[in-house]
C-alpha positions as CSV (number, residue, x, y, z in Angstrom):
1,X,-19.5,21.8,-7.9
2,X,-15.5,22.5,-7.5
3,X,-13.3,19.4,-8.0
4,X,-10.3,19.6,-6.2
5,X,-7.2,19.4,-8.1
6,X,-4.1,17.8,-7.6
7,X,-0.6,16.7,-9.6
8,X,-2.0,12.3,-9.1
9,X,-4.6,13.3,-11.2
10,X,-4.7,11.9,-14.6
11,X,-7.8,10.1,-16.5
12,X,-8.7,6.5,-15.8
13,X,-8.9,6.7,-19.4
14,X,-6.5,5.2,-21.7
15,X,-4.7,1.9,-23.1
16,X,-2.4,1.6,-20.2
17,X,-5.8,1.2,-17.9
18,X,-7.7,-0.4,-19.9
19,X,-4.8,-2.8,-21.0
20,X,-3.9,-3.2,-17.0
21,X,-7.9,-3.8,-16.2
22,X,-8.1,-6.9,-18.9
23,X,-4.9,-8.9,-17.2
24,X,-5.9,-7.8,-13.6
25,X,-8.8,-10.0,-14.5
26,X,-7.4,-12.5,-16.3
27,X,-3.7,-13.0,-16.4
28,X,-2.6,-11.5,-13.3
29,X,-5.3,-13.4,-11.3
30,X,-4.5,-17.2,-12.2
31,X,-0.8,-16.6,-11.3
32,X,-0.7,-19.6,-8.3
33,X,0.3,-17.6,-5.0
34,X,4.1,-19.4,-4.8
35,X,5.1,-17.5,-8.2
36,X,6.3,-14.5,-6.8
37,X,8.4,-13.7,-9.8
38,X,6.4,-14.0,-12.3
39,X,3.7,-11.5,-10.3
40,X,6.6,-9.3,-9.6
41,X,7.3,-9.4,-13.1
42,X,3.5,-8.7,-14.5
43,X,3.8,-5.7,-12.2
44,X,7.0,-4.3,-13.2
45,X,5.6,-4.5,-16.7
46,X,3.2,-2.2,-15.9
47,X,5.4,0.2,-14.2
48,X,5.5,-1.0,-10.2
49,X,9.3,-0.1,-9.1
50,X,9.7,-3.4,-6.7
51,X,12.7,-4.8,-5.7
52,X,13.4,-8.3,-6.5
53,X,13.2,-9.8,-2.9
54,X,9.7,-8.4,-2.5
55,X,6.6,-10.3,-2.6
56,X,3.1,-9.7,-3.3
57,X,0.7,-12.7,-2.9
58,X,-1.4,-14.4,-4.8
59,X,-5.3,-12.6,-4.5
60,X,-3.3,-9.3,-3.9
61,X,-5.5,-6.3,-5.9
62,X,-3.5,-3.4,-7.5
63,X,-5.5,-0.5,-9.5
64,X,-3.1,1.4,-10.8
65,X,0.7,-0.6,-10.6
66,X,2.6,2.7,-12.1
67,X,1.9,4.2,-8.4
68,X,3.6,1.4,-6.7
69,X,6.6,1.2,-4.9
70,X,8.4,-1.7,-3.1
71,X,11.4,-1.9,-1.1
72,X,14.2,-5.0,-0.3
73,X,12.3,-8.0,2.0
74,X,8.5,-6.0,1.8
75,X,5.3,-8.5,1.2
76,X,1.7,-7.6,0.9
77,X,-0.3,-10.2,2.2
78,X,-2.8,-12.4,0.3
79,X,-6.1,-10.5,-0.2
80,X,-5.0,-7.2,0.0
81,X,-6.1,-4.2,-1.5
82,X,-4.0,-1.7,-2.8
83,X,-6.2,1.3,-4.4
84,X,-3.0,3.5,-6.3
85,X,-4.1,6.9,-7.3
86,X,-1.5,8.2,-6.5
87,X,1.9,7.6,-5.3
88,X,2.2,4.0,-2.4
89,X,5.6,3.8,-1.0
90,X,6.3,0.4,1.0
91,X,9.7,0.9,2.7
92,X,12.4,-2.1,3.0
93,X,11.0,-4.9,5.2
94,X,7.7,-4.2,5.6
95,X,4.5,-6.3,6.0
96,X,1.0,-5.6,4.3
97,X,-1.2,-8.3,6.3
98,X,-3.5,-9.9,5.2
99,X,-6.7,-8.5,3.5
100,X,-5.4,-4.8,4.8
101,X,-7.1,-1.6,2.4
102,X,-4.4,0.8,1.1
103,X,-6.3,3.7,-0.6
104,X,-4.3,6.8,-1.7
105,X,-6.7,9.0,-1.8
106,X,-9.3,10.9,1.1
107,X,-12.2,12.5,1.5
108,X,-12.4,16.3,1.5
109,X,-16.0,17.6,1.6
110,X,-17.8,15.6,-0.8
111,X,-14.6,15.0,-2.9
112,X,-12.3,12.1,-3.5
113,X,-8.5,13.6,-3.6
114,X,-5.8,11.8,-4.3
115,X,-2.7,11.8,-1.4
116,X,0.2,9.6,-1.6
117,X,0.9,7.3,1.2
118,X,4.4,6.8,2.5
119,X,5.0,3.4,4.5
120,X,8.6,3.1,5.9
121,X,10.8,0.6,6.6
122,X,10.3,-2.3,9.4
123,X,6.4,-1.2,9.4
124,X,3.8,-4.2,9.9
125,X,0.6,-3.0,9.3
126,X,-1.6,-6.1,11.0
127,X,-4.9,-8.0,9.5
128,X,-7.7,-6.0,7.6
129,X,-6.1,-2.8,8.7
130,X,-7.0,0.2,6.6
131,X,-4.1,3.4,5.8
132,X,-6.0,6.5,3.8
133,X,-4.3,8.8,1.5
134,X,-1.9,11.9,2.7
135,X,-0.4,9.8,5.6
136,X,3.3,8.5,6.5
137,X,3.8,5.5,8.0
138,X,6.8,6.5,9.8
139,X,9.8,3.6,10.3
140,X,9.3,0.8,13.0
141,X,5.5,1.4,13.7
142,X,3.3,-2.1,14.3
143,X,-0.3,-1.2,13.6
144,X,-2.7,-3.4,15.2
145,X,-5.4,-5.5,13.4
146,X,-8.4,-3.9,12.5
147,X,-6.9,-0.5,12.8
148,X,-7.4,3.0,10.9
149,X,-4.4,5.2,10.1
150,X,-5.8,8.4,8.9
151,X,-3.3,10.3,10.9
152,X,0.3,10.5,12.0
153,X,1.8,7.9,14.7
154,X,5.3,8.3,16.0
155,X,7.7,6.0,15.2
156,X,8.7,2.8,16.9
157,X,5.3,2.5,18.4
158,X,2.4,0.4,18.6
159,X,-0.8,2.3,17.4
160,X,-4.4,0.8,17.5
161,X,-7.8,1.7,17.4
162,X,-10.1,3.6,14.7
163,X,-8.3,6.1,14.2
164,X,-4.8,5.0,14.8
165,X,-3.3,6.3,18.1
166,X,0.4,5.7,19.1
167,X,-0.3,3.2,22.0
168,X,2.9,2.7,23.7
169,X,6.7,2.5,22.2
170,X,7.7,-0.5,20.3
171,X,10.4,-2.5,22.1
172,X,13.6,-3.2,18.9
173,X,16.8,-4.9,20.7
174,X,18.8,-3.8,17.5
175,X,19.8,-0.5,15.8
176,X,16.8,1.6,14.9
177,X,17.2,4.1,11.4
């Protein structure tokens, strides 16, 4: 059996992991939901790059923080999962709902590969939405609840459905990046 390579690779092995595993589960998890700074702060610790006005909730799961990355005014809702392997960009002013499944790595064959995902900025990715590994989020795109992104969308739209389709555009009254 061929195991597919790739430069996210790395053992889950280690001190770091094992280290981040034992206050994920202790620690991390009795922070009350209001303390954004001292979450923020945990996380950084471990490596996350977020910016200070970004907040991550209290129930919010993270396996690997080294492979996160935050920009100014971006949340991730409370219950979230965020599976790291490799590389997860949130862009400035963006919004993980709500019990939504980030997981930076797909399926090819019978393999797991890492992929990094790339959210940009003024995305909302609705409710219990799911985003797989090797996809962009492009800038201004509202996916709806429930949704899977397992493919492009364009940008300033609304996509929906299982997988994500680009639905109709997405009306901004200001200046679009």
């Amino acid at each position: 059996m061929t195991r597919l390579l790739s430069p996210y690779t790395h053992p889950r092995r280690g001190l770091r992991s094992a280290l981040w595993r034992f206050v994920s589960c202790t620690v991390y998890r009795l922070i009350p939901s209001p303390a954004y700074r001292f979450r923020r702060a945990v996380l950084m610790g471990f490596g996350a790059r977020l910016d200070p006005t970004s907040r991550v909730r209290g129930g919010v799961r993270i396996s690997e923080p080294w492979n996160l990355t935050m920009g100014r005014k971006s949340s991730i809702g409370e219950g979230a999962t965020i599976w790291a392997c490799a590389p997860v960009r949130i862009g400035d002013r963006t919004v993980v709902s709500q019990y939504c499944f980030l997981t930076s790595s797909q399926r090819v064959g019978t393999q797991e590969c890492p992929m990094p995902i790339e959210i940009g900025d003024d995305v909302w990715i609705a409710t219990e939405s799911v985003v797989v590994g090797g996809v962009s989020v492009p800038n201004g795109v509202l996916v709806g609840a429930r949704s899977v992104v397992s493919d492009s969308v364009d940008r300033w739209t609304i996509a929906t459905g299982q997988p994500a389709r680009s639905r109709r555009e997405r009306e901004y009254q200001g200046v679009r990046s």
